[in-house]
TITILUM-150676 format. One record per residue (C-alpha): y, z, x; residue in one letter. Coordinates in steps of 0.25 Angstrom, whole numbers. Layout:
# residues N
+-------+-------+-------+---------+
|    py |    pz |    px | residuo |
+-------+-------+-------+---------+
|     Y |     Z |     X |       A |
...
+-------+-------+-------+---------+
# end
This chain:
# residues 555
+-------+-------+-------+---------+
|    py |    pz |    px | residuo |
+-------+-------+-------+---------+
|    47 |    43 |    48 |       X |
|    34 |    36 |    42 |       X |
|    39 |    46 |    29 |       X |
|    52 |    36 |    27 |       X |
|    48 |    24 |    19 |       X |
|    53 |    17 |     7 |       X |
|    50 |    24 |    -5 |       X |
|    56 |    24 |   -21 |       X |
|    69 |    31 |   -19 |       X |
|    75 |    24 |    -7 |       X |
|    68 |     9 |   -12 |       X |
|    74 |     5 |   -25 |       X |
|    75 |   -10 |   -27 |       X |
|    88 |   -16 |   -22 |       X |
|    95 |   -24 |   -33 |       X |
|   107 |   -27 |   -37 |       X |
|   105 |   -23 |   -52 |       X |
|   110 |   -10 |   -52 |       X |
|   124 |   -15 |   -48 |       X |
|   127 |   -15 |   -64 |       X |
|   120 |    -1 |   -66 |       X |
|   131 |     5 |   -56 |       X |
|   142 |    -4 |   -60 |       X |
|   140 |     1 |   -75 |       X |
|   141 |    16 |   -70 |       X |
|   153 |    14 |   -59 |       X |
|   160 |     2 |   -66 |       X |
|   156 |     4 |   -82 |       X |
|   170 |     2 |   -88 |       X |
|   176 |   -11 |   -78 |       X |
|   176 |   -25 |   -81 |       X |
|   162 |   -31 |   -77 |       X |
|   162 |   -45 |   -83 |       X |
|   175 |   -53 |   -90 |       X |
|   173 |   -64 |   -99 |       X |
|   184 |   -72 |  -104 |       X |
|   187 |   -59 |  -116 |       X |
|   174 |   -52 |  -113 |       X |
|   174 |   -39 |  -103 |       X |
|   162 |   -30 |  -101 |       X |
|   161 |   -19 |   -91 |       X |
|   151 |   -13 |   -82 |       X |
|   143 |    -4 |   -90 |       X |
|   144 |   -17 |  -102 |       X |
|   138 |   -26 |   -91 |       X |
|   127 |   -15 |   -89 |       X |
|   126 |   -12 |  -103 |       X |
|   123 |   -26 |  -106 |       X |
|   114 |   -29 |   -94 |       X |
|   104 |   -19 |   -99 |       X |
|   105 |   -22 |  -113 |       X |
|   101 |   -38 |  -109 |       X |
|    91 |   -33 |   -98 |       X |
|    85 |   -24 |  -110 |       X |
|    85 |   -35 |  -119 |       X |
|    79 |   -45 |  -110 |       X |
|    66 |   -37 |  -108 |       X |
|    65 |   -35 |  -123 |       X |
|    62 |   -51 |  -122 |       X |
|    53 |   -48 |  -112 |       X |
|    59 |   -50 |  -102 |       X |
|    52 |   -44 |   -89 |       X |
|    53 |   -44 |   -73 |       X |
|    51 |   -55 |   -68 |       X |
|    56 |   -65 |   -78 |       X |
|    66 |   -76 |   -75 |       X |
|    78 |   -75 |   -84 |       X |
|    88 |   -87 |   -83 |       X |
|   102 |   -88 |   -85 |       X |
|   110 |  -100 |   -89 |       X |
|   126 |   -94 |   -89 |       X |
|   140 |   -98 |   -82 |       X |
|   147 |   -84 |   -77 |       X |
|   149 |   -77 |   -91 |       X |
|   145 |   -61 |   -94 |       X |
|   131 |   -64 |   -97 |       X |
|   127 |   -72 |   -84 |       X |
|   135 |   -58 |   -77 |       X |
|   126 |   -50 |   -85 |       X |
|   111 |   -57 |   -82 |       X |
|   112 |   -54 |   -69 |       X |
|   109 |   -39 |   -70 |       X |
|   103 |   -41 |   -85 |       X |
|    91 |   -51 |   -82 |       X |
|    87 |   -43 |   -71 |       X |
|    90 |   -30 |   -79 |       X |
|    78 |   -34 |   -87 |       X |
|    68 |   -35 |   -73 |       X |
|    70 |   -52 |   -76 |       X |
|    75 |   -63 |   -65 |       X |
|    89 |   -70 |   -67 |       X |
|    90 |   -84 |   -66 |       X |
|   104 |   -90 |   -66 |       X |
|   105 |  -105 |   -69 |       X |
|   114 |  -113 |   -64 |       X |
|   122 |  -118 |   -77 |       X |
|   127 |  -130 |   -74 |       X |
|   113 |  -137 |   -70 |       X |
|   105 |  -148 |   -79 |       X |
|    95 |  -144 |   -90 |       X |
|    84 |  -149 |   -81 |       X |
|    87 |  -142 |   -70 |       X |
|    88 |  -128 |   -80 |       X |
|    74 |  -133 |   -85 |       X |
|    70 |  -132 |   -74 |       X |
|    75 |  -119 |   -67 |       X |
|    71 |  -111 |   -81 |       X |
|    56 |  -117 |   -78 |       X |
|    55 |  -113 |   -65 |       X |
|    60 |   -99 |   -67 |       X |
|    51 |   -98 |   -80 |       X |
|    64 |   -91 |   -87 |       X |
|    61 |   -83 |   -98 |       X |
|    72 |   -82 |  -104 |       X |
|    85 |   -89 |  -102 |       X |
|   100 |   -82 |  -103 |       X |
|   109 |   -96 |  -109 |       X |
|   124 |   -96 |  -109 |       X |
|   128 |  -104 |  -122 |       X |
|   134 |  -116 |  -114 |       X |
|   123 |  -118 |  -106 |       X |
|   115 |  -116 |  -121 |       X |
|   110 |  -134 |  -122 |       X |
|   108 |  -134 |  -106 |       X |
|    97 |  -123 |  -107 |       X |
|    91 |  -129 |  -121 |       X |
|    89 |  -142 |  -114 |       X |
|    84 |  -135 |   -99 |       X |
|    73 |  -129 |  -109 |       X |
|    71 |  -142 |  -116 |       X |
|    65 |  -148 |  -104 |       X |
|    54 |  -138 |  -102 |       X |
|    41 |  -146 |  -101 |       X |
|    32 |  -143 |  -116 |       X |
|    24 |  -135 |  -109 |       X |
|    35 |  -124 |  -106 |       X |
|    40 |  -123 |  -119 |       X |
|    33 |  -110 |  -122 |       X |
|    41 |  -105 |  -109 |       X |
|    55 |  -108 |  -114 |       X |
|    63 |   -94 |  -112 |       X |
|    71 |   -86 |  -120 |       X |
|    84 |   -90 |  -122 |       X |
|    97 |   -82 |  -124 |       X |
|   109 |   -87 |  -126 |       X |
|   123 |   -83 |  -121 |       X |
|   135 |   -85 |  -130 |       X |
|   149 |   -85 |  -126 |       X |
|   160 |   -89 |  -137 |       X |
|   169 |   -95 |  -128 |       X |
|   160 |  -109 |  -125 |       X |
|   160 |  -119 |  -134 |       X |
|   146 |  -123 |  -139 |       X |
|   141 |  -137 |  -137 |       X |
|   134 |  -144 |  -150 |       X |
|   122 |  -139 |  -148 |       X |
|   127 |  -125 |  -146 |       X |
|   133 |  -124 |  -160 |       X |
|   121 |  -120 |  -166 |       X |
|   115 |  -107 |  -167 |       X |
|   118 |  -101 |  -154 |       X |
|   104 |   -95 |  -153 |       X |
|    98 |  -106 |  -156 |       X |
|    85 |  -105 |  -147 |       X |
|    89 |   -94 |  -142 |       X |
|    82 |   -81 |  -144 |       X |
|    96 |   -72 |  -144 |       X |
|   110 |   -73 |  -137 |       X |
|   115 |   -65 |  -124 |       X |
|   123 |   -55 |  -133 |       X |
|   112 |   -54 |  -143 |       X |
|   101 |   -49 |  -131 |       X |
|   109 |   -39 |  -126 |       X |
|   112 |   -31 |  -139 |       X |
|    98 |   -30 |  -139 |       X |
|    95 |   -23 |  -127 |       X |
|    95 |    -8 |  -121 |       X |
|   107 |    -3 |  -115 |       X |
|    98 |     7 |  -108 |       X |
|    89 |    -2 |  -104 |       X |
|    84 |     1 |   -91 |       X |
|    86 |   -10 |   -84 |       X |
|    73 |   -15 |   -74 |       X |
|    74 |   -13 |   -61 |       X |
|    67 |   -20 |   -50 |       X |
|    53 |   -15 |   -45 |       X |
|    56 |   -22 |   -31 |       X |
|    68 |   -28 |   -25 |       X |
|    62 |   -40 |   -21 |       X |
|    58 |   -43 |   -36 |       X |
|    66 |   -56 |   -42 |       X |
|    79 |   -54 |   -48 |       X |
|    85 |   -68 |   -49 |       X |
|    82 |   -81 |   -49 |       X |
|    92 |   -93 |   -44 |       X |
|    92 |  -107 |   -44 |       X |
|    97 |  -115 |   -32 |       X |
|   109 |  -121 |   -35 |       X |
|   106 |  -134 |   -37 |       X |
|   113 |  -141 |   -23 |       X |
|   100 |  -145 |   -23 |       X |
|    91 |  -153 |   -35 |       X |
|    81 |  -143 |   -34 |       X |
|    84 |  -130 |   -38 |       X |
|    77 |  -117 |   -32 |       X |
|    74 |  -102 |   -39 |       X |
|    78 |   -94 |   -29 |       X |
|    73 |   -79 |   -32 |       X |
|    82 |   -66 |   -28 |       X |
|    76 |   -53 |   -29 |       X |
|    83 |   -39 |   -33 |       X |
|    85 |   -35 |   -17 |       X |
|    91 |   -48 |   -14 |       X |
|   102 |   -49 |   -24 |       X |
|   105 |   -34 |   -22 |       X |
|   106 |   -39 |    -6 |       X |
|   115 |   -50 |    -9 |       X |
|   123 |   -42 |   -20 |       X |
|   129 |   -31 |   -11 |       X |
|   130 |   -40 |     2 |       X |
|   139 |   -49 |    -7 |       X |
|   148 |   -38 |   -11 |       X |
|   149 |   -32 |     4 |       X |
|   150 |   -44 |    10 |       X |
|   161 |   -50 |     1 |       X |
|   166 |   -38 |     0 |       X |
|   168 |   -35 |   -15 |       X |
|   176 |   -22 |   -17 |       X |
|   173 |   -13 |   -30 |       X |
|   175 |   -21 |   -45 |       X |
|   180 |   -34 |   -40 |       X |
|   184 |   -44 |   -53 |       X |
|   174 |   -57 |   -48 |       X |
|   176 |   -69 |   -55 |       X |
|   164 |   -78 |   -58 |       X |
|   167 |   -92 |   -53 |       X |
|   152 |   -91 |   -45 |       X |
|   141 |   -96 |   -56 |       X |
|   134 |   -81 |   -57 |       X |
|   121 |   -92 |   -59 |       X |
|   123 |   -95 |   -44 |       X |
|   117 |   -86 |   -36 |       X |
|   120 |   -74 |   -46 |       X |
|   134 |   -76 |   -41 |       X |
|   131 |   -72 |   -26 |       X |
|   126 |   -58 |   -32 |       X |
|   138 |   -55 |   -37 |       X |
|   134 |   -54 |   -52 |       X |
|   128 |   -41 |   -45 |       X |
|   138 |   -39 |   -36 |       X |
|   149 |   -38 |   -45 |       X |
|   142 |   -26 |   -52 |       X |
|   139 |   -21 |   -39 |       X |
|   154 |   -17 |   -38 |       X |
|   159 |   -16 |   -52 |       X |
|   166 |   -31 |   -52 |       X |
|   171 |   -39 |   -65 |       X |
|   164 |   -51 |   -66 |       X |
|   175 |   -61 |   -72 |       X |
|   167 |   -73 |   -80 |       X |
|   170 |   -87 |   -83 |       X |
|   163 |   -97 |   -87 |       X |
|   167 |  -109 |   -80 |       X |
|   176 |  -112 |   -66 |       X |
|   188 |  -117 |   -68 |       X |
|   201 |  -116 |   -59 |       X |
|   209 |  -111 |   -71 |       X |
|   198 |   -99 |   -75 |       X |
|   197 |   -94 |   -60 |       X |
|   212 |   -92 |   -58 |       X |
|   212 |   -87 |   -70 |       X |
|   203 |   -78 |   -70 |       X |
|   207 |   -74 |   -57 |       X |
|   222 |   -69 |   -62 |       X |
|   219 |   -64 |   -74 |       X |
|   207 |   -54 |   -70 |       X |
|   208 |   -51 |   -55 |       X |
|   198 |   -57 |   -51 |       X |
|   196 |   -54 |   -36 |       X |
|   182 |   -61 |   -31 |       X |
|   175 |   -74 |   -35 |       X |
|   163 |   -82 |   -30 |       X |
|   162 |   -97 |   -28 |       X |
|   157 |  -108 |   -21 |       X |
|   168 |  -116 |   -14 |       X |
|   170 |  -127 |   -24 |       X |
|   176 |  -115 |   -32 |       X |
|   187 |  -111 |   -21 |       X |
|   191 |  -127 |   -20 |       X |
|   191 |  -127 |   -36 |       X |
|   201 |  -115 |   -35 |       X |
|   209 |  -120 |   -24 |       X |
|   213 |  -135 |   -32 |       X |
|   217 |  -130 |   -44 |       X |
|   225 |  -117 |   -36 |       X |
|   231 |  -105 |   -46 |       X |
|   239 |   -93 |   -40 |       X |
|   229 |   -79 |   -37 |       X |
|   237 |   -67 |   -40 |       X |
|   227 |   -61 |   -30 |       X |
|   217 |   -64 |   -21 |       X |
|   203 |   -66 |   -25 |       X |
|   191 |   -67 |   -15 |       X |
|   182 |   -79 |   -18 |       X |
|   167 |   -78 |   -11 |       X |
|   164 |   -93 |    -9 |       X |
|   151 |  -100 |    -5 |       X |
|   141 |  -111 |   -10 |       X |
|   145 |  -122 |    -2 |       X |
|   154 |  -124 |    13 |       X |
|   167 |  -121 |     9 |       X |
|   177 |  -131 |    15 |       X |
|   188 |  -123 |    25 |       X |
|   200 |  -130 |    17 |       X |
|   194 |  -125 |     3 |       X |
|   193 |  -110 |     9 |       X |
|   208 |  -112 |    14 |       X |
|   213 |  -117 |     1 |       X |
|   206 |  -106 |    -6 |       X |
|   212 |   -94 |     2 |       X |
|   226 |  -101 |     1 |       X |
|   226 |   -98 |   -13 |       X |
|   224 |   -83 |   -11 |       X |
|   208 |   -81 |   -12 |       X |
|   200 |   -74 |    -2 |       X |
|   187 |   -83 |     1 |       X |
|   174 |   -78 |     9 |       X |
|   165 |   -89 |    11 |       X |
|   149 |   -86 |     9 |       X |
|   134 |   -92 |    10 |       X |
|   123 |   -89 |     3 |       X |
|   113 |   -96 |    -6 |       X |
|   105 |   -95 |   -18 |       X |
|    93 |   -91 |   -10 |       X |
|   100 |   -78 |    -5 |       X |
|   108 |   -76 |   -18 |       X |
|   122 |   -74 |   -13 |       X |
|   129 |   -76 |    -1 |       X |
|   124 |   -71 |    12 |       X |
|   132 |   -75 |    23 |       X |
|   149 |   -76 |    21 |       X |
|   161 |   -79 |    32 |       X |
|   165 |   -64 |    34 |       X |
|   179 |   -65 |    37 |       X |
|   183 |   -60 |    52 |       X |
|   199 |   -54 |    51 |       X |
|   201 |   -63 |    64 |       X |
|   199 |   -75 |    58 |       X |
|   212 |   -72 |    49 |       X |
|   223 |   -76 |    60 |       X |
|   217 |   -91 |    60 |       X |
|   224 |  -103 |    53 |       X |
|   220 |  -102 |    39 |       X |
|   210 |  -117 |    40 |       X |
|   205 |  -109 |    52 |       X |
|   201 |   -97 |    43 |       X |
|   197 |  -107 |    33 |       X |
|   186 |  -114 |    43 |       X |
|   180 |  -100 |    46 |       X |
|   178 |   -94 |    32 |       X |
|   170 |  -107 |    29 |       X |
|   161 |  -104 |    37 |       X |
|   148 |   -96 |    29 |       X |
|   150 |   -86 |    40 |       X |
|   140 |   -74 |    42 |       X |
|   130 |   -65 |    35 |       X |
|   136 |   -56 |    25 |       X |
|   133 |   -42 |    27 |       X |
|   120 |   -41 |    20 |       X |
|   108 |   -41 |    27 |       X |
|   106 |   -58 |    26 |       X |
|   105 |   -64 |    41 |       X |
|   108 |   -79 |    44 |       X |
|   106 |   -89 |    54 |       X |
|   108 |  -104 |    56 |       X |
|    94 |  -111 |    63 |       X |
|    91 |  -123 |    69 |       X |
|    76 |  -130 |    65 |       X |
|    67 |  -120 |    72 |       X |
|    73 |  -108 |    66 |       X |
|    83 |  -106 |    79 |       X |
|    96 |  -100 |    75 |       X |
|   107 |  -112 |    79 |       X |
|   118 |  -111 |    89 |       X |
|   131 |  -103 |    85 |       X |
|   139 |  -112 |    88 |       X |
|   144 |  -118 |    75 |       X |
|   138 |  -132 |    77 |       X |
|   123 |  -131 |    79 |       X |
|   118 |  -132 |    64 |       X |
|   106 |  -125 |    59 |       X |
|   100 |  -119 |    45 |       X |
|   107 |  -107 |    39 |       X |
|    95 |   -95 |    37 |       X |
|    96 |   -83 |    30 |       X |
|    89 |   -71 |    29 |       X |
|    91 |   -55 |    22 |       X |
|    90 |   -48 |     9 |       X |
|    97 |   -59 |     0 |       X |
|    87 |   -71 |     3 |       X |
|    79 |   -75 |    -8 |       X |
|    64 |   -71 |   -13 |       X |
|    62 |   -86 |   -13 |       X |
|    61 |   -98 |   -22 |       X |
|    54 |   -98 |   -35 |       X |
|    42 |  -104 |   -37 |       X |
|    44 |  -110 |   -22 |       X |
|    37 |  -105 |   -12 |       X |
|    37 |  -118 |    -3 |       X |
|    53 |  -117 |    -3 |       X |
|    55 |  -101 |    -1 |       X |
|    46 |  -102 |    11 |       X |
|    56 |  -115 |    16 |       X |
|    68 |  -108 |    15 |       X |
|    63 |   -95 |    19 |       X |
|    55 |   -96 |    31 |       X |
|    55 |   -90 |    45 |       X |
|    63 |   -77 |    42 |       X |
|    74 |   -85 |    35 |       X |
|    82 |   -92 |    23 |       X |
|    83 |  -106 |    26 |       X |
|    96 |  -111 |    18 |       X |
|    94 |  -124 |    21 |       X |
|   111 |  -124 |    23 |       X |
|   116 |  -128 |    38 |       X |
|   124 |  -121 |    46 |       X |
|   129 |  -117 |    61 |       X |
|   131 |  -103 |    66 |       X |
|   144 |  -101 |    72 |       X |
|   146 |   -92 |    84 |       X |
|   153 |   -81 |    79 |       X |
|   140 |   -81 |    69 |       X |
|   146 |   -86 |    58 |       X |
|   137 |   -97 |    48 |       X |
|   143 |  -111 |    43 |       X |
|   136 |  -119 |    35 |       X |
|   137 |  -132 |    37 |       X |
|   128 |  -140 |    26 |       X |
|   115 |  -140 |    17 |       X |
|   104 |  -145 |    27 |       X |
|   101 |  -156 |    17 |       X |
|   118 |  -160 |    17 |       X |
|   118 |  -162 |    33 |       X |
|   120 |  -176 |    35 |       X |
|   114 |  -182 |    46 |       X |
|   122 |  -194 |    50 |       X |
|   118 |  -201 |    63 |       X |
|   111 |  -189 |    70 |       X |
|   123 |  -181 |    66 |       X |
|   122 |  -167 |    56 |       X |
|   134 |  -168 |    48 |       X |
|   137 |  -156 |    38 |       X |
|   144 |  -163 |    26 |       X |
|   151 |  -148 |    25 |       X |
|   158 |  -150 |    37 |       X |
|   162 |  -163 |    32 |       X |
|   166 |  -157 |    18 |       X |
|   174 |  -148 |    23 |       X |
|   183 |  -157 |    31 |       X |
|   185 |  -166 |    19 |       X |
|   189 |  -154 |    11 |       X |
|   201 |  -154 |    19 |       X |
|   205 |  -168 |    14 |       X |
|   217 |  -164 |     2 |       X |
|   211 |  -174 |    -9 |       X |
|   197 |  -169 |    -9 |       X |
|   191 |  -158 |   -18 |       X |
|   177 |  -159 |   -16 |       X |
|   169 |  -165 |    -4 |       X |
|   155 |  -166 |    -3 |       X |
|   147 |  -174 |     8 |       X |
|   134 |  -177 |     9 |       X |
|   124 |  -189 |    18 |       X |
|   126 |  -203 |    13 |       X |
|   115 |  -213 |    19 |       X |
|   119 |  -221 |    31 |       X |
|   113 |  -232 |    37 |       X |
|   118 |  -230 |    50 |       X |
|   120 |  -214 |    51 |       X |
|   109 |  -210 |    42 |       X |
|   118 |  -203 |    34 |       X |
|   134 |  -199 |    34 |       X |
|   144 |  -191 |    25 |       X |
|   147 |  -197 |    11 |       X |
|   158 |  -187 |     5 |       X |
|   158 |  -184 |   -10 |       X |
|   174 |  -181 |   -13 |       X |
|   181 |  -176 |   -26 |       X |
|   195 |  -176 |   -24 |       X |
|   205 |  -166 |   -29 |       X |
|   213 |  -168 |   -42 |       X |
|   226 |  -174 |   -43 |       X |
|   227 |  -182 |   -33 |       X |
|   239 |  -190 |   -29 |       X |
|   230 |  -202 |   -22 |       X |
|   215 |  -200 |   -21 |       X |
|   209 |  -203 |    -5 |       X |
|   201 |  -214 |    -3 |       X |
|   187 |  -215 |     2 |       X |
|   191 |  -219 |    16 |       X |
|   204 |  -208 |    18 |       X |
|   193 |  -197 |    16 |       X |
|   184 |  -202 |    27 |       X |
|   198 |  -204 |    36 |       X |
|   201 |  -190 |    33 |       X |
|   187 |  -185 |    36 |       X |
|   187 |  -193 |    50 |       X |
|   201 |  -187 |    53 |       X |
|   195 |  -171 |    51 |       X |
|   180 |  -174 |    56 |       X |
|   172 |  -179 |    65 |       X |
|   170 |  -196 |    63 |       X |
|   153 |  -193 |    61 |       X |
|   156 |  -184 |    48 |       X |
|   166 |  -192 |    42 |       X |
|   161 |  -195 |    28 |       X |
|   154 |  -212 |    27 |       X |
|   157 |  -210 |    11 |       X |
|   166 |  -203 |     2 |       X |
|   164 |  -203 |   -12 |       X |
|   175 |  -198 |   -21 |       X |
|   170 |  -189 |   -34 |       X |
|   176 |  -182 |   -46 |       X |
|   168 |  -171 |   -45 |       X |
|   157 |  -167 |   -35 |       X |
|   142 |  -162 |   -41 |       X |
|   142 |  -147 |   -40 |       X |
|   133 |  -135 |   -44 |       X |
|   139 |  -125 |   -54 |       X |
|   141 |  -118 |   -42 |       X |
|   150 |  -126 |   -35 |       X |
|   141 |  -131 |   -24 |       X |
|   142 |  -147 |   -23 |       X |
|   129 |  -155 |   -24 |       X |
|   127 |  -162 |   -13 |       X |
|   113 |  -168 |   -18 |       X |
|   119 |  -176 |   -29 |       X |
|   129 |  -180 |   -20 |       X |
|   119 |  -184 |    -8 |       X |
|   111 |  -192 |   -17 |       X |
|   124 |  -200 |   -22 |       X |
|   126 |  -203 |    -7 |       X |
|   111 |  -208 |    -6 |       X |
|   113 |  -216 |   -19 |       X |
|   125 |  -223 |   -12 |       X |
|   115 |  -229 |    -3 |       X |
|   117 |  -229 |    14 |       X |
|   128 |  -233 |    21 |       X |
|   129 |  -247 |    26 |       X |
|   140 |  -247 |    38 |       X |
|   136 |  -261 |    40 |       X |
|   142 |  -262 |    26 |       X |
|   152 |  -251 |    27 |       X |
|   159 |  -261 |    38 |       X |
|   161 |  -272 |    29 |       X |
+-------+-------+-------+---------+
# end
């Protein structure tokens, strides 16, 4: 068989870019993308992408290049992620919500060339440019603004709206090709997108996907979710995060309409729920706890893809209660989506509802795609399944990242020995299913003792005042270190708990050694734009409070 080999005709890039070629064809006269009053279709949405992608290289605009994206879920951010790479260019989505030096210094570090600006986010990325060092002046990129009549300019912004701006979104696509032939990739492995860690951490990475991976990702999402054909998916994920776990692909994979909104709020969701059908949405789990305060009735069920963070048991209970379908999923930026979720066994529908609710918070096992997984002790050993012995979650498969820009010395630490290192800790149950149990840096260690301050949230989560909980290492003189608990509490309450009936109700529900040395109450914990608590700040609020002293404490 030495005749059989790869050749042209059977080895044509993978890549998830021709969902919107086929989705124009199969699709052409459905919904694609809602928009308060606007409504464009499938073969609009293609229209559009080649005429931005044709325009783009008529700047000069080539492979290779990093173009960069500062948007909240509106058509144009939907758009970009088939455009850019139309033109052979990277996408790079920025986070909106971080600081004008952390823009700065994202856009440096990628050496964007030309940056994509929603007209809200106009002064953040005027001042992120203004901090370029004199010497990289001459390297500002091209700016192009988006407009959108329903935001209210700031004061800056009544000027003229191009003002340092070389055209606006609209303007650069009447200027381009609809037959433009859009540039496909010469090998799979080429970069297709570029994203930021989402900034958990102070530091963040450029994590580089490649056309074979985001196609990987793409389809095992779909399957492994199992979205049917033309699904109406509302956007409550930030497409900026990950590129919405693939499913700014993916939803053009299977002829969806993509139903935008600008800004998360209780009211909109429902809303937007009822009045369009919507049947799936994505979010981390501080979404499902938002929906489940502020409760409104579904007049069917709508299946919601949560991940991000641990979600509490109580939460996932509370969700389901109001008639949504939750799967539960693990991924990271550095696989682009989710590659391990809590496939559901039918058996596990005759237990007690909290019962159910403990299970599907688990991460659960390798979606159908060809990722693996694996929870190892220090020497690379895989840990005991036994759903106590902790380890470090590893991955490996199509969906993995290239690596880290510019960062040879952190790709080869994560990806070493055959594997992804996550840096996330976990056990490996018996029946093979994964649970994460903490962040290796969010392990406390309190007199010898490995605590995972998720097991701890997730009892207080239980407590009826709290809302939010988070809990992190405290010093202690004596143990080293212990539980200090950052709780908001929910609104409207009749008598707020005290410092010291939380800890009674902790020592009630867990063991005496987890049991929180401090709780802090807060209006509003520090987040990401995509939900996900930052611990960071609040560990170094517990530093800044200095150690216990039990000699102290019993005065």
């Amino acid at each position: 068989m030495e005749h059989l080999k790869p050749s042209p005709p059977n080895s044509s890039p993978l890549t998830p870019l021709g969902f919107l070629d086929r989705a124009a064809t199969v699709y052409g006269d459905t919904t694609s993308i809602i928009y308060n009053s606007t409504t464009y279709t499938w073969s609009d949405t293609h229209r559009r992408c080649l005429q931005l992608a044709s325009a783009l290289s008529s700047l000069g605009i080539s492979p290779g290049h990093v173009v960069s994206v500062v948007a909240p879920n509106i058509p144009a951010m939907y758009e970009l992620h088939f455009a850019v790479p139309f033109s052979g260019a990277i996408l790079n989505n920025i986070n909106t919500r971080l600081d004008s030096r952390t823009v700065s210094i994202i856009l440096r570090h990628a050496e964007s060339k030309l940056i994509f600006v929603d007209i809200a986010s106009r002064d953040l990325v005027l001042e992120a440019l203004s901090l370029f060092p004199a010497n990289a002046k001459s390297q500002l990129p091209t700016l192009i603004l988006i407009e959108d009549n329903t935001v209210n300019p700031s004061p800056t912004q009544t000027q003229s709206p191009t003002v340092d701006f070389l055209n606006t979104y609209e303007g650069l696509i009447s200027k381009g090709d609809p037959n433009f032939k859009w540039i496909r990739p010469n090998n799979e492995w080429d970069p297709m997108v570029l994203n930021y860690t989402s900034g958990t951490t102070s530091s963040p990475k450029g994590v580089v996907h490649c056309h074979r991976g985001a196609f990987m990702i793409t389809m095992d999402s779909l399957i492994d979710w199992g979205v049917p054909k033309q699904p109406v998916y509302l956007w409550t994920l930030p497409m900026f995060h990950a590129n919405g776990w693939s499913f700014s692909w993916g939803m053009a994979a299977v002829g969806g309409t993509n139903v935008c909104f600008r800004r998360i709020d209780v009211d909109s969701v429902f809303d937007l729920i009822n009045r369009h059908g919507v049947t799936h949405l994505c979010g981390a789990p501080v979404v499902l706890n938002m929906l489940t305060n502020s409760p409104k009735p579904l007049q069917k069920p709508v299946h919601i893809l949560t991940a991000g963070a641990p979600p509490p048991a109580s939460v996932l209970l509370r969700t389901e209660s109001l008639g949504f379908v939750v799967s539960h999923g693990y991924g990271l930026t550095e696989v682009g989506g989710l590659v391990v979720s809590c496939a559901w066994k039918g058996k596990w529908n005759s237990l007690p509802a909290t019962e159910r609710a403990k299970l599907k918070a688990r991460q659960g096992v390798r979606t159908v795609g060809m990722t693996e997984i694996d929870v190892v002790g220090p020497t690379g050993e895989s840990v005991k399944r036994d759903g106590g012995t902790l380890g470090e979650v590893v991955l490996r498969g199509g969906c993995v990242m290239l690596g880290y820009l510019k960062d040879p010395e952190g790709t080869s630490k994560c990806l070493k020995n055959g594997w992804f290192y996550t840096g996330d800790v976990g056990v490996m149950h018996e029946d093979g299913y994964l649970e994460i149990k903490d962040r290796s840096k969010d392990v406390i260690i309190s007199g010898g003792e490995n605590l995972s301050s998720v097991e701890v949230e997730s009892v207080m989560y239980g407590h009826p005042a709290v809302n939010e909980v988070a809990v992190v290492a405290r010093p202690d003189e004596f143990w080293g270190e212990t539980p200090c608990a950052f709780v908001s509490l929910k609104v409207g309450l009749g008598k707020k708990p005290t410092e010291k009936e939380v800890m009674e109700y902790c020592r009630e529900n867990m063991p005496h050694y987890m049991v929180p040395k401090t709780v802090v109450f807060k209006e509003e914990l520090p987040k990401t734009s995509t939900g996900k608590i930052q611990k960071h700040v609040l560990r170094q609020i517990a530093k800044e409070m200095g150690p216990i002293n039990h000699k102290l404490s019993r005065m």
